[in-house]
C-alpha positions as CSV (number, residue, x, y, z in Angstrom):
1,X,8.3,2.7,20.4
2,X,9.6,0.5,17.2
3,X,9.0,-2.2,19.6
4,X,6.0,-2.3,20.1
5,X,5.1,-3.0,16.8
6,X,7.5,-5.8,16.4
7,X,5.2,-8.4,17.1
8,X,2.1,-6.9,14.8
9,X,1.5,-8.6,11.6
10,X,1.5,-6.9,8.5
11,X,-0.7,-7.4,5.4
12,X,1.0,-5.8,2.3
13,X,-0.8,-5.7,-1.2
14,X,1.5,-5.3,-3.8
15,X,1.0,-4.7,-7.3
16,X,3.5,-6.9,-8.7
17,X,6.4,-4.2,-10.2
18,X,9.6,-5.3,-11.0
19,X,10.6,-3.6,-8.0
20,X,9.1,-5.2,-6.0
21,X,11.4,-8.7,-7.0
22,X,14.4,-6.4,-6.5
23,X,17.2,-8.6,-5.0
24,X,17.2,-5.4,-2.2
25,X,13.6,-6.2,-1.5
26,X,14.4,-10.2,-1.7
27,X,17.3,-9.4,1.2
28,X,15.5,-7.0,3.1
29,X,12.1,-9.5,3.3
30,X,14.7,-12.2,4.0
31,X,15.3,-10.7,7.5
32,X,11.8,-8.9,7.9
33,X,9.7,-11.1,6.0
34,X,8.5,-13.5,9.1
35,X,6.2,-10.2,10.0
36,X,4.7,-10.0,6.7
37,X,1.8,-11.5,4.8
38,X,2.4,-10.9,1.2
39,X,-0.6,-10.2,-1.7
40,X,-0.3,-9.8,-4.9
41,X,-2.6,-8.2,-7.2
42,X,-2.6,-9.7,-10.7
43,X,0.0,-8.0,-13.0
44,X,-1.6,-5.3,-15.0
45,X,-4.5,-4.9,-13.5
46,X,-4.4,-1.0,-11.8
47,X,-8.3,-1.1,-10.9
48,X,-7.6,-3.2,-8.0
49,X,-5.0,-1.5,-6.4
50,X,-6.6,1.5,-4.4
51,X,-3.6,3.6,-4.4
52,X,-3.5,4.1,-8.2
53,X,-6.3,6.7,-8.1
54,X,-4.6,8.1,-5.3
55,X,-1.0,8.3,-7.1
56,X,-3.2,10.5,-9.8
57,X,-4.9,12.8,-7.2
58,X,-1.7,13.4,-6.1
59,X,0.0,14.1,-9.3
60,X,-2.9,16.4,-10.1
61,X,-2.8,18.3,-7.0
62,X,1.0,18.4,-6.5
63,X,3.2,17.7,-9.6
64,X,1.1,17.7,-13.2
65,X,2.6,20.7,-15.4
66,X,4.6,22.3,-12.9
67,X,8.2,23.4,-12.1
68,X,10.1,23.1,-9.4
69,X,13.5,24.6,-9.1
70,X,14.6,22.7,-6.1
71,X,13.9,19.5,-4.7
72,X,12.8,21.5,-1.4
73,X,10.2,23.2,-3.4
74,X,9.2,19.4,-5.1
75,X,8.8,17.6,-1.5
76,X,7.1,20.4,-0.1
77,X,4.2,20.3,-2.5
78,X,4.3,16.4,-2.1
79,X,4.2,16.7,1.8
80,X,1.3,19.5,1.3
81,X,-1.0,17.6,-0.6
82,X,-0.7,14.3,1.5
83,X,-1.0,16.4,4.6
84,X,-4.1,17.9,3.0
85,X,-5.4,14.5,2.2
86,X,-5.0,13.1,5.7
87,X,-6.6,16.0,7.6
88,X,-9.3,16.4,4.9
89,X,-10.2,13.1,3.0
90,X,-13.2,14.3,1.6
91,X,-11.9,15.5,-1.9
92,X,-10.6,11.8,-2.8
93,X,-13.3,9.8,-1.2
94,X,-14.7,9.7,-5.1
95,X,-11.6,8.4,-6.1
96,X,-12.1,5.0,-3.7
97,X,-15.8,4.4,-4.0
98,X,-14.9,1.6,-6.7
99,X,-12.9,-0.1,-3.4
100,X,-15.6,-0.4,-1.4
């Protein structure tokens, strides 16, 4: 299957974190990058990136104020909230009208 996607372009907005300049990320696009189209958001500037009110939904819904005694129990609220939002996208469709 990884095959067929070998020939698809790839658009990928990033927000400009150190990270992202990591020399790991610098070797890995290296090899990869040929696939890729990179944009970069302006540094500091969180309204444009769409995924930022997402990040907070998330946190809300998954990890603000809580404990979790093992990394199990961590991932599998993560995983249960993003399921959530991808089979029910309603409850952050607020959080992307701005990005339309």
């Amino acid at each position: 299957m990884a095959q067929r996607y070998e020939r698809q372009e790839v658009f990928l907005v990033h927000d400009n974190a150190a990270y992202h300049r990591a020399p790991e990320v610098r070797d890995w696009l290296r090899y990869h990058g040929h696939r890729f189209h990179l944009c970069s958001l302006p540094k500091y500037s969180p309204q444009f990136n769409a995924v930022e009110p997402l990040w907070h939904y998330v946190r809300m819904q998954a990890t603000h104020n809580r404990y979790y005694a093992t990394e199990e129990e961590f991932v599998g609220s993560l995983d249960g909230t993003l399921t959530s939002m991808a089979h029910d996208p309603h409850p952050i469709q607020g959080y992307l009208n701005s990005f339309r």
